[in-house]
C-alpha positions as CSV (number, residue, x, y, z in Angstrom):
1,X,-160.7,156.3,-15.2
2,X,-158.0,153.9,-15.6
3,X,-159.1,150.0,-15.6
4,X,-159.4,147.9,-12.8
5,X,-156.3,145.1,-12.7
6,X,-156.7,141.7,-11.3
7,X,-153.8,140.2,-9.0
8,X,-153.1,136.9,-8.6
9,X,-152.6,135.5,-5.4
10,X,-154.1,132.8,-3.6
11,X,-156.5,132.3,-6.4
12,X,-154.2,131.0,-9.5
13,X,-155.8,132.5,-12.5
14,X,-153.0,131.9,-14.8
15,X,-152.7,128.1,-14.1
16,X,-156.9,128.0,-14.7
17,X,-156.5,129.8,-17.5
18,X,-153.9,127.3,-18.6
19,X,-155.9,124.0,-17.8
20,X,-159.1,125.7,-19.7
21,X,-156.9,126.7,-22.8
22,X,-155.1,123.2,-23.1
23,X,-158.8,121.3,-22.2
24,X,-160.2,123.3,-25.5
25,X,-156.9,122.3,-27.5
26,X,-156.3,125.6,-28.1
27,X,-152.2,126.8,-28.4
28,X,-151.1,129.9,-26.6
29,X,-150.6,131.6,-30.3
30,X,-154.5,130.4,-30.9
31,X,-155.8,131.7,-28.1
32,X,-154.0,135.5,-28.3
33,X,-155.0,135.9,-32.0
34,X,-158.6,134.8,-30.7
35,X,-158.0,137.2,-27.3
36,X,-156.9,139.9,-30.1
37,X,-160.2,139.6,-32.4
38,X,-162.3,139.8,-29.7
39,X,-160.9,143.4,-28.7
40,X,-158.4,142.3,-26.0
41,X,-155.0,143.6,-26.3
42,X,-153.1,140.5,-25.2
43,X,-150.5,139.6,-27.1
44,X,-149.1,135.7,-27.1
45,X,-146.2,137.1,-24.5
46,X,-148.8,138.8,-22.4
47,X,-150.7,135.6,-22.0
48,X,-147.4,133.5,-21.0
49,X,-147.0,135.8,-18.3
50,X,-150.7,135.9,-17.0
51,X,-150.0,132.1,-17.4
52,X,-146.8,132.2,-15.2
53,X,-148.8,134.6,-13.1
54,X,-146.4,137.4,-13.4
55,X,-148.5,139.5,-15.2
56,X,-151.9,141.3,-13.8
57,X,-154.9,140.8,-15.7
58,X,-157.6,143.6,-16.5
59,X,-160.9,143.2,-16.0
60,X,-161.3,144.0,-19.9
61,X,-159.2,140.9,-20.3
62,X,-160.9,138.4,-18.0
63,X,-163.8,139.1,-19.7
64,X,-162.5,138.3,-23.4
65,X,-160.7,135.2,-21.8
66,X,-164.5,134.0,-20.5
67,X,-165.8,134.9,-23.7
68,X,-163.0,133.7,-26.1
69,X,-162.9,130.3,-23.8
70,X,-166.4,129.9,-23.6
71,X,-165.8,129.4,-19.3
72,X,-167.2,131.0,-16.3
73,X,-165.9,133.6,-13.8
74,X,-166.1,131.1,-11.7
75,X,-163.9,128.9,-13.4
76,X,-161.4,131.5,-14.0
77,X,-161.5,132.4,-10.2
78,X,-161.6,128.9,-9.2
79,X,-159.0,128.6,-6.0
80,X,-156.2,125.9,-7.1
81,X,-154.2,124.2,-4.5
């Protein structure tokens, strides 16, 4: 069964994921090697895109960016203006 992808529209995950990385100091290199040794295949040009939001996001990978970021779904999912 192939994984479920998340898309981003109204709800900007890539800029939340952006204000949550840069509020934990972490650099976009940081955060993929992190993303990486938690079992996420994201790779530091995979997370500029899902930044940019260009890129859909797998379900597999929201949860290692909650995890590695120590957020909330909620957070992540939070609609920006």
């Amino acid at each position: 069964m192939e994984e479920q992808k998340v898309k981003q529209d109204q709800i900007k995950i890539g800029a939340n994921i952006r204000r949550i990385r840069k509020a934990r100091g972490l650099g976009q290199t940081e955060l993929s090697s992190k993303l990486q040794l938690a079992g996420a295949d994201v790779t530091r040009e995979a997370l500029v895109k899902m930044e940019r939001g260009i890129q859909h996001i797998s379900a597999s990978q929201l949860r290692a960016l909650r995890d590695v970021l120590s957020t909330t779904y909620e957070e992540l999912l939070k609609e920006t203006p």
